[in-house]
C-alpha positions as CSV (number, residue, x, y, z in Angstrom):
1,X,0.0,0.0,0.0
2,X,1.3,3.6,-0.9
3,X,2.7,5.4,1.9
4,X,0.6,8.9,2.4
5,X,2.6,11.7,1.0
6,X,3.4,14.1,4.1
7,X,4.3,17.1,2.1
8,X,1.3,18.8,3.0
9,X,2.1,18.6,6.8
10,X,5.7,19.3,6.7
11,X,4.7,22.5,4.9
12,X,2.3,23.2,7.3
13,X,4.9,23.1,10.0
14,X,6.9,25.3,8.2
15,X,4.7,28.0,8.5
16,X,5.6,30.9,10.9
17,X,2.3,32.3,13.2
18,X,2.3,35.5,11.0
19,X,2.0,32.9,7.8
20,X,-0.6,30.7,8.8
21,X,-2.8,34.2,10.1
22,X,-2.5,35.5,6.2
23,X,-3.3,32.1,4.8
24,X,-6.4,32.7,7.2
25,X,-7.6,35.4,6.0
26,X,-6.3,35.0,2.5
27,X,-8.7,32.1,2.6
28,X,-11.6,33.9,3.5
29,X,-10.9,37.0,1.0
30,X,-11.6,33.6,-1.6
31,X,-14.9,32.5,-0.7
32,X,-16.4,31.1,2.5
33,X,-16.4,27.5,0.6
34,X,-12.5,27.0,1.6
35,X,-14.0,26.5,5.3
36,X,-13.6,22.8,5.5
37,X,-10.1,23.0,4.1
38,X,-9.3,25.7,7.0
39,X,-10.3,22.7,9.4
40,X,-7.8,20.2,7.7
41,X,-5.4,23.1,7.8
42,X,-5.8,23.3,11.5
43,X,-6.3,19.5,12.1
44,X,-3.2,19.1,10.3
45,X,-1.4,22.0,12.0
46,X,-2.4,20.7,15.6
47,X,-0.4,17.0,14.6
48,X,3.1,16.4,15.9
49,X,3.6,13.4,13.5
50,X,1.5,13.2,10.7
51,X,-1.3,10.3,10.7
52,X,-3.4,10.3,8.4
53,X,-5.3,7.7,10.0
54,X,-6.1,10.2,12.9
55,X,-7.3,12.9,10.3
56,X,-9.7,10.1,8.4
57,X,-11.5,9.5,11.8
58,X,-11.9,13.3,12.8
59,X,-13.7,14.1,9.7
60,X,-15.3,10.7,9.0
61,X,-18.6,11.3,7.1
62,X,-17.1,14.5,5.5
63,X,-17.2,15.1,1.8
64,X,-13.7,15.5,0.6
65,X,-12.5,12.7,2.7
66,X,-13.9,10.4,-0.3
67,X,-10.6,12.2,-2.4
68,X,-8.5,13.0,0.6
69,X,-5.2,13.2,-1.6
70,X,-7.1,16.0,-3.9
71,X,-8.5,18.0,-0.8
72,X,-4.5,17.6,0.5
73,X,-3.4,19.0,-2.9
74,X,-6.0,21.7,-3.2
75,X,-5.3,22.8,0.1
76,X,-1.4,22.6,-0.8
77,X,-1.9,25.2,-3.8
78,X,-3.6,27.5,-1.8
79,X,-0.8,28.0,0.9
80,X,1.6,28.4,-1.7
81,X,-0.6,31.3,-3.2
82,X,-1.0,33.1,-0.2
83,X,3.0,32.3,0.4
84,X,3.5,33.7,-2.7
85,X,1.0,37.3,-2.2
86,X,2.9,37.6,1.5
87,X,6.4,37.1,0.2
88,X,5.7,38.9,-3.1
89,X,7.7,42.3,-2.0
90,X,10.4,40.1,0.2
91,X,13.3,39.8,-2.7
92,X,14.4,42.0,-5.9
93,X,13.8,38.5,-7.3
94,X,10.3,38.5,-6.9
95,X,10.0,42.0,-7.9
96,X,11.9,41.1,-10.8
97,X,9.4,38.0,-11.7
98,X,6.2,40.3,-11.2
99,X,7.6,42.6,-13.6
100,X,7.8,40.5,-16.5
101,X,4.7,38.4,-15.9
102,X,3.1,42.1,-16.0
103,X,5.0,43.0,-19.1
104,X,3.7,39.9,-20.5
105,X,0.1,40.4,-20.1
106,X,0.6,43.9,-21.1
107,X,1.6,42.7,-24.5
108,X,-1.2,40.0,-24.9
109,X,-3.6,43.3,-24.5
110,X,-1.3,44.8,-27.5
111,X,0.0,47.7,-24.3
112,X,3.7,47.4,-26.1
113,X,4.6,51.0,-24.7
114,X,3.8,50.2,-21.1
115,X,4.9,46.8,-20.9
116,X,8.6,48.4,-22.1
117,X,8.3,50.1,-19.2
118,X,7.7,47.0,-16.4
119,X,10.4,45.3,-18.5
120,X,13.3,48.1,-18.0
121,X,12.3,48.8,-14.5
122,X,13.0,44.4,-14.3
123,X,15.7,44.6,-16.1
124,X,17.5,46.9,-13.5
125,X,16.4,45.1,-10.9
126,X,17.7,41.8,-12.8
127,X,21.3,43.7,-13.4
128,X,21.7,44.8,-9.9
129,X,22.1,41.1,-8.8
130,X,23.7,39.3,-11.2
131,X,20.1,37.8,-12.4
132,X,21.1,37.0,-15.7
133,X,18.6,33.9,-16.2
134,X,15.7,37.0,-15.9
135,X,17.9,39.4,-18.4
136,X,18.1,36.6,-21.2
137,X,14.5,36.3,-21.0
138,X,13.6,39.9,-21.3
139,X,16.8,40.3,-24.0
140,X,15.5,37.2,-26.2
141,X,11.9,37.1,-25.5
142,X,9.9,40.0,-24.2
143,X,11.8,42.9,-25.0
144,X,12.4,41.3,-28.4
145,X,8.5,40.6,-29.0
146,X,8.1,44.7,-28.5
147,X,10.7,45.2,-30.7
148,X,9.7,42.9,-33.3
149,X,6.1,44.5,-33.3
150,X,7.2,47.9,-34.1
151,X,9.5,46.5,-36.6
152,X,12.6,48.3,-34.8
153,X,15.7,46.6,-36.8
154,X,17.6,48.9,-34.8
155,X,16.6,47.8,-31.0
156,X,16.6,44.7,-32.5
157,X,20.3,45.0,-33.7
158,X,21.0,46.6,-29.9
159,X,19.5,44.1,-28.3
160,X,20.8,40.9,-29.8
161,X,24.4,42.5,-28.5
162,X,22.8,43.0,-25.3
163,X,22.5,39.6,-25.0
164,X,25.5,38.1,-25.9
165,X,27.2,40.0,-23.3
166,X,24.8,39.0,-21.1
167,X,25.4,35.3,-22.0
168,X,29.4,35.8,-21.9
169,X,28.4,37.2,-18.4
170,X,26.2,34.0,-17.1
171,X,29.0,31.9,-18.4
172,X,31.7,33.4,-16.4
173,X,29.7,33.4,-12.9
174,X,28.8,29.4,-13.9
175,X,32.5,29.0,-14.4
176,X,33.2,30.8,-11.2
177,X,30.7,28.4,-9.3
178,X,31.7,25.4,-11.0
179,X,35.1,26.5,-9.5
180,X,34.6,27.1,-6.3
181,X,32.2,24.0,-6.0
182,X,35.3,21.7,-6.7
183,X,37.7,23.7,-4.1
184,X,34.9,23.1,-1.7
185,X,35.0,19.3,-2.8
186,X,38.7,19.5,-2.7
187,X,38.5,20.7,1.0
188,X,36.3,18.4,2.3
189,X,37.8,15.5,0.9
190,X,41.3,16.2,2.1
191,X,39.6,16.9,5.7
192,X,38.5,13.3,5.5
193,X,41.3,11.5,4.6
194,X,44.4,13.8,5.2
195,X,45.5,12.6,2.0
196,X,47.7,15.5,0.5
197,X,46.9,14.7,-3.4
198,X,43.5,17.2,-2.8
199,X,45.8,19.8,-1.6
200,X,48.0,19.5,-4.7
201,X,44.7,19.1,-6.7
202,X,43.6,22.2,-5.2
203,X,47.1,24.0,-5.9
204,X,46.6,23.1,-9.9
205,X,43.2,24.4,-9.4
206,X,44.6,27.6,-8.0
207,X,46.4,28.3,-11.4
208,X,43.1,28.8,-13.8
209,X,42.6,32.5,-14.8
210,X,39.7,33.1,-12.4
211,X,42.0,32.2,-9.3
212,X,44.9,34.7,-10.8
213,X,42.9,37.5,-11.6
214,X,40.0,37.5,-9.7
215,X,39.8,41.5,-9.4
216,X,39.2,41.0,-13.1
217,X,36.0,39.0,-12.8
218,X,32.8,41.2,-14.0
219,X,30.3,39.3,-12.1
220,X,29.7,40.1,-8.7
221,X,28.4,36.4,-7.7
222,X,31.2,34.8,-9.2
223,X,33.8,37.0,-7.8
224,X,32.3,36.5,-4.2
225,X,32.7,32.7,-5.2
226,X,36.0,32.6,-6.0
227,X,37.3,34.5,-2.8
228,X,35.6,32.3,-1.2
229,X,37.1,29.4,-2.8
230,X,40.3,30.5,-2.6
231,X,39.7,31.4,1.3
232,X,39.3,27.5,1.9
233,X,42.4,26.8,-0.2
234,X,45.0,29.1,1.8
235,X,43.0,27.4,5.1
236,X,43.6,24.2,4.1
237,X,47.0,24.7,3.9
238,X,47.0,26.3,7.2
239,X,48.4,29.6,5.3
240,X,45.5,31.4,7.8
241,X,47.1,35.3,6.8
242,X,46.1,35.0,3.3
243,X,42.9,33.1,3.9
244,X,41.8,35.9,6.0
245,X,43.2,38.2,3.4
246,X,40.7,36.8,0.6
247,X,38.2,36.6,3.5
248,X,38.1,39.8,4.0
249,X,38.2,41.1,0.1
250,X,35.1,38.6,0.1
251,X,33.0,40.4,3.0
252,X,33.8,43.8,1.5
253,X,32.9,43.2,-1.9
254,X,29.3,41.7,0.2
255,X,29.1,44.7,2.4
256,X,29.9,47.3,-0.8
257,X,25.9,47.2,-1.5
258,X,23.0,47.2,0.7
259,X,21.1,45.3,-2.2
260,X,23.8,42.7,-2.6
261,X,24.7,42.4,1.3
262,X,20.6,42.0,1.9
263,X,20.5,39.3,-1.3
264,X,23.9,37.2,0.4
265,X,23.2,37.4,3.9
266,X,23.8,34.3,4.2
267,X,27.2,33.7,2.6
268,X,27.6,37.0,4.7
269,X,27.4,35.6,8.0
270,X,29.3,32.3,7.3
271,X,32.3,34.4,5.7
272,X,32.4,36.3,8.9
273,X,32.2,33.0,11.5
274,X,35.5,31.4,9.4
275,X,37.0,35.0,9.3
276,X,36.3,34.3,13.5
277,X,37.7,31.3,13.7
278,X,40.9,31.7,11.8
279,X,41.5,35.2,14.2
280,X,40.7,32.7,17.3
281,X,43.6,30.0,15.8
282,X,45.7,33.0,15.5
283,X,45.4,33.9,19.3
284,X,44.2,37.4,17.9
285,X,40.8,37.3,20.4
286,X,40.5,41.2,19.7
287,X,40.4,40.7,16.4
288,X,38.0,37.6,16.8
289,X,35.4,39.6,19.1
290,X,35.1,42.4,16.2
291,X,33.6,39.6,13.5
292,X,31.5,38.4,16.4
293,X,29.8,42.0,17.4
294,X,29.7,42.3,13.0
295,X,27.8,38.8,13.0
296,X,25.5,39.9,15.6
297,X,24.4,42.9,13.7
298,X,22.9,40.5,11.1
299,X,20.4,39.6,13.4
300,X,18.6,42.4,11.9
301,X,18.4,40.2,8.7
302,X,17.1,37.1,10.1
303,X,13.6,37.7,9.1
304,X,12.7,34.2,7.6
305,X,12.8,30.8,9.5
306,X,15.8,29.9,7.0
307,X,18.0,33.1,7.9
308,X,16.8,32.7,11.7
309,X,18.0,28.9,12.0
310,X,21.2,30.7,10.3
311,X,22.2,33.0,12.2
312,X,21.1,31.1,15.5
313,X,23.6,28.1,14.6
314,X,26.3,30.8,13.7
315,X,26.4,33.1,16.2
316,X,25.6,30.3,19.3
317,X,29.0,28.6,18.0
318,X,31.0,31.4,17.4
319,X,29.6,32.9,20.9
320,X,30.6,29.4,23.0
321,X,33.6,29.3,21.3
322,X,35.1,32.7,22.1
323,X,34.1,32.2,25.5
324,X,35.3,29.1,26.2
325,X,38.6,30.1,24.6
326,X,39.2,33.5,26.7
327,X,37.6,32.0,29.7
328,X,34.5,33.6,30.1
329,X,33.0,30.7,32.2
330,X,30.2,32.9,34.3
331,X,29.1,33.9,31.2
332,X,29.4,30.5,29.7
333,X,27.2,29.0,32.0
334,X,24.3,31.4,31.5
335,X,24.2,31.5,28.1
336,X,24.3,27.5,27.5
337,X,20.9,26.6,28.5
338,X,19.5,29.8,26.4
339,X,21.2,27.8,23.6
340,X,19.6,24.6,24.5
341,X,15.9,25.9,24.9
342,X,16.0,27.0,21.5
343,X,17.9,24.8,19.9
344,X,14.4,22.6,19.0
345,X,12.5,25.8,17.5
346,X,15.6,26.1,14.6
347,X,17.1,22.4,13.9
348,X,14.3,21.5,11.5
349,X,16.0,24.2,9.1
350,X,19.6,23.1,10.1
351,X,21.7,21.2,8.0
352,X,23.3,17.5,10.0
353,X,26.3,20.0,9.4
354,X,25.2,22.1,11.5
355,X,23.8,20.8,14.2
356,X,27.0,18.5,14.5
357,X,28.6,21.8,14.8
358,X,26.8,23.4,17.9
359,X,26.3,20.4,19.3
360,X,29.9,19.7,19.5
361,X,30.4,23.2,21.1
362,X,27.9,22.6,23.8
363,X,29.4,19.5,24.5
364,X,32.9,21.5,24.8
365,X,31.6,24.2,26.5
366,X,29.8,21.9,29.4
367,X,33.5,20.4,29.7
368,X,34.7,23.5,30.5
369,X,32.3,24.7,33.3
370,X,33.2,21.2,34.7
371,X,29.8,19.3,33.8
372,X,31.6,16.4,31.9
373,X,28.1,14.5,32.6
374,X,26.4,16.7,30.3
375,X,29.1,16.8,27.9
376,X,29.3,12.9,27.3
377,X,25.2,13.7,27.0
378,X,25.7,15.4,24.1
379,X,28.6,13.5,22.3
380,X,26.2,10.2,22.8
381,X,23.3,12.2,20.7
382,X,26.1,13.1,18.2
383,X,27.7,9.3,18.5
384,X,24.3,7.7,18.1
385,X,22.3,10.2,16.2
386,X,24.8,12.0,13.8
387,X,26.7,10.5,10.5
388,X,29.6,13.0,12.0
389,X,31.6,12.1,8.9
390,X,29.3,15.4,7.5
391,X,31.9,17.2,9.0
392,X,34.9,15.9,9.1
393,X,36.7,18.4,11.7
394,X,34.4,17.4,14.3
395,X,34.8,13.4,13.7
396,X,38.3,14.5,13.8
397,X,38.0,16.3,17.3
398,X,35.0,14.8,18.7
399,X,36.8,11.4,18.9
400,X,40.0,12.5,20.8
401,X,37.7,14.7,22.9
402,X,35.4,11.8,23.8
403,X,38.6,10.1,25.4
404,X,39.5,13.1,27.3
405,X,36.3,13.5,28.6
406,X,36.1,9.7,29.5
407,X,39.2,10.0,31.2
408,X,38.3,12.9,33.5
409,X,35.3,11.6,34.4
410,X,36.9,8.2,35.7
411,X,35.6,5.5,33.1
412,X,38.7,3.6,33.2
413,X,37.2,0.8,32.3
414,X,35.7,1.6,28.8
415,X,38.7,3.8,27.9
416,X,40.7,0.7,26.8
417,X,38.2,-0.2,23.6
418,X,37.3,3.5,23.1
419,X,41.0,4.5,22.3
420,X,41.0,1.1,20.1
421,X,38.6,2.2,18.5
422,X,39.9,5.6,17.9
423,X,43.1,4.2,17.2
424,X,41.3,2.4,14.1
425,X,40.0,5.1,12.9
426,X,43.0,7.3,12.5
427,X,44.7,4.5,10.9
428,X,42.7,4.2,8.0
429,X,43.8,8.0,7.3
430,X,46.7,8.7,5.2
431,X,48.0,10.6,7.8
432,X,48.5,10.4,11.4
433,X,49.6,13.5,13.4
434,X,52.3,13.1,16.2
435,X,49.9,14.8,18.4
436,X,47.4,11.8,18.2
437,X,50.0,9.4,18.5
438,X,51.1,11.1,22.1
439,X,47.7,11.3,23.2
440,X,46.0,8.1,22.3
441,X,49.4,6.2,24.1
442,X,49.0,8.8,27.1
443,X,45.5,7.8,27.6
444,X,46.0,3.5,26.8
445,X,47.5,3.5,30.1
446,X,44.8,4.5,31.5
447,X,46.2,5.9,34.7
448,X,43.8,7.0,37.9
449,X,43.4,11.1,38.0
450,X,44.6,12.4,41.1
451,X,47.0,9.4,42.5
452,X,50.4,8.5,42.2
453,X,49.8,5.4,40.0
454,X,53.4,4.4,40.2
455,X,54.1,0.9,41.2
456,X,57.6,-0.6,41.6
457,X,57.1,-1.7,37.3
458,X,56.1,1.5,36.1
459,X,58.6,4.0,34.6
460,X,56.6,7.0,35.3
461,X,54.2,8.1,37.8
462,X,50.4,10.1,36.5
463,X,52.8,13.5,36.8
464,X,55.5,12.6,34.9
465,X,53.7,10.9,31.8
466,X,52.0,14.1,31.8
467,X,54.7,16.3,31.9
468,X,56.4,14.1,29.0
469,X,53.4,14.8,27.3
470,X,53.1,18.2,27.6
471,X,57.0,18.7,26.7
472,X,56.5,16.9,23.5
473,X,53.4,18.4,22.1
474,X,55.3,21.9,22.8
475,X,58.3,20.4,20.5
476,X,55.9,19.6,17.9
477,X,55.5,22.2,14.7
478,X,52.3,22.9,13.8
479,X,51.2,20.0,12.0
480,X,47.6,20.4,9.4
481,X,46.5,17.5,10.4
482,X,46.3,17.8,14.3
483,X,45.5,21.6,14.1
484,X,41.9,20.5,14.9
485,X,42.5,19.8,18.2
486,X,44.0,22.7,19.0
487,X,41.5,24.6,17.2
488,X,38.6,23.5,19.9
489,X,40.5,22.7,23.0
490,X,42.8,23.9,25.4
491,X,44.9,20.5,25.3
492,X,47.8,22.1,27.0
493,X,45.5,23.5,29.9
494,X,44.3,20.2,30.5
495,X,47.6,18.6,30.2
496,X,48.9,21.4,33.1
497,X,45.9,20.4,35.2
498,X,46.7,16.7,35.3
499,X,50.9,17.6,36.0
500,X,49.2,20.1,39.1
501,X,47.1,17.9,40.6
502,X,44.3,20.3,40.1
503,X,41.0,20.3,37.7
504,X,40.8,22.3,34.6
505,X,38.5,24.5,35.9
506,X,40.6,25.8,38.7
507,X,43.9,26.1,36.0
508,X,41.7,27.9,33.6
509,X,40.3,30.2,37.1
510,X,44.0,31.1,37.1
511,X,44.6,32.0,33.8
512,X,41.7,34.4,33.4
């Protein structure tokens, strides 16, 4: 039997309050006949999980219920037109699409004259953000029909140019995607495998004409892609200056327009957390805090559930991060359960990306205020509920911080099969940092925190395999494939705490 198609419900729950009031009375501007639709609507709205079962009992003996997937698919169309009359002045895009559909039933009505004017008024609109899909159709279709009917060889002549250029124009910013796309690729793969080939792929990548003359790029889309491209290329090989250098020549050339800043708010905000994190591996906090109170301001942006679940997943990391790093722990622990309480009103728009990213910061950040019960909590929901392979930093970190955490909070006797297990992992990578190594044989033996676990066999007592530690992870150089660790965690705070006898809390009390 065919599974019932839940589209209808998960658009439902899509809807913000201020939505499902227009559809309201959006419905009842159409005719008081939509009534028993309203009810499914609300029926429908009032479900936590959709059963369809449950809905065939509430309105058994109704009409519609004879075609229930019609009455679903009605009832589908009409919140999509009353999305589309409530959203209709929310973009230049949609502005742009009226415009033409205007100009178009202007010319069925032989109106010529006034439809040329819709279609320049579109057409600027179009130019302003790189629209060039919407151009070609005014250049080769509408524009071209007015033309054509006043038998204007000339405008004709002018226009066929027009579009060309336009073309040539649409080509370069596909080019400039296609680009980026594949350093993106490049990136992640290398992330999740450490094998150096994607860097050197990347590096040949690097040499096409987009990468060496970017300023030279007409398109304003595809010159924002390939900074952005060539941001995660300089990152990747840990060159951070220059990363934040093309970083930074991206979030101007976003910030230049109001238009274009409002139509890539998004890109905005994530160019602005990696510009964050880089300062933060740098040690340059100062510097870090100013992208932080610039990410904030986009709050103002965040009208839709899309940009809201954005900027919320954005600006909670960043903000845990920063103050876990400069040891803000009073304000650590009163923002955390903010966090938490609304983390469930945003992760239906969050990509598993995402949420394996704040997750993993909570999870740090409860370490850090000493509640290493609640930070196992929330690596188990990423262990057992998360492919965490979607990001590969975090499978990185997450596994090396899961044996920390483990080892603080006394489970001796899982530790042995958890650092098998991690040792496993890491050897199915090309690459295996030193740092790893030191780490995963510090933590096989397993010592008890807080005694002298020396017995007349052992070479070193809990201090001094600690303090060996510590010595040779200050020796090390700054390796790309262990920087993750690093990048999330104090590992040489914790390392101190062990050699002091103390807990991290107390060494990081000190330090601030």
């Amino acid at each position: 039997m065919k599974t019932p198609s839940d589209d209808l419900f998960l658009l439902i729950k899509s809807l913000s309050k201020t939505e499902k009031r227009y559809f309201k009375k959006f419905s009842d501007l159409h005719g008081k006949e939509d009534n028993q639709y309203l009810r499914l609507f609300d029926a429908i709205a009032a479900e936590k999980v959709y059963d369809e079962d449950a809905l065939r009992k509430k309105f058994q003996g109704q009409a519609f219920l004879r075609q229930l997937p019609v009455a679903k698919n009605y009832l589908y169309s009409k919140i999509l037109d009353s999305l589309e009359f409530f959203h209709r002045d929310a973009s230049i895009h949609s502005s742009v699409r009226r415009n033409i559909f205007r100009a178009e039933v202007l010319q069925k009505k032989g109106l010529y004259d006034q439809s040329m004017k819709l279609l320049r008024k579109a057409r600027k609109e179009a130019a302003e953000l790189d629209l060039f899909h919407a151009l070609l159709e005014i250049d080769t279709l509408w524009e071209f029909n007015a033309y054509l009917e006043k038998y204007d060889l000339h405008g004709l002549e002018k226009l066929s140019s027009q579009a060309i250029k336009t073309s040539e124009l649409m080509n370069a910013a596909i080019q400039c995607r296609s680009l980026s796309l594949q350093m993106v690729s490049l990136f992640n793969q290398y992330y999740q495998t450490r094998n150096r080939k994607f860097l050197e792929q990347g590096k040949k990548l690097m040499h096409h004409s987009f990468f060496r003359r970017t300023e030279d790029i007409k398109p304003f889309s595809g010159k924002l892609r390939i900074y952005e491209a060539k941001f995660f290329y300089h990152y990747a090989c840990r060159n951070l200056e220059p990363a934040c250098t093309e970083g930074e020549k991206a979030i101007l050339l976003c910030s230049s327009s109001s238009l274009q800043l409002k139509n890539n708010i998004k890109m905005y905000m994530v160019l602005l957390s990696n510009l964050f994190y880089v300062r933060c591996e740098q040690r340059k906090f100062e510097e870090a805090q100013k992208y932080l109170h610039r990410l904030s301001e986009t709050s103002a942006f965040a009208k839709t559930h899309s940009l809201r679940a954005k900027y919320y997943y954005l600006h909670n990391s960043t903000t845990l991060h920063f103050l876990c790093h400069t040891k803000k722990i009073r304000e650590l622990e009163k923002k955390l359960p903010v966090i938490i309480n609304e983390y469930e009103t945003h992760q239906a728009e969050m990509s598993n990306f995402e949420k394996i990213g704040l997750l993993m910061n909570i999870s740090i950040s409860f370490f850090y205020i000493g509640n290493l019960k609640q930070s196992i909590h929330f690596q188990n929901i990423l262990r057992n509920e998360f492919d965490v392979s979607a990001n590969p930093e975090a499978q990185y970190f997450l596994n090396i911080f899961y044996l920390i955490t483990h080892y603080d909070s006394g489970h001796h006797e899982i530790l042995p099969h958890l650092v098998k297990s991690f040792n496993r992992f890491i050897k199915k990578r090309d690459h295996v940092s030193e740092i790893e190594t030191v780490m995963v044989d510090l933590l096989r033996k397993t010592p008890q925190p807080g005694k002298d676990n020396k017995s007349p066999g052992d070479s070193f007592s809990e201090k001094e395999a600690f303090t060996k530690v510590k010595k040779e992870i200050e020796k090390l150089p700054y390796d790309k494939a262990h920087h993750y660790i690093l990048k999330y965690f104090d590992v040489a705070t914790w390392l101190e705490s062990k050699i002091r006898n103390k807990s991290f809390q107390e060494i990081i009390k000190e330090k601030s």
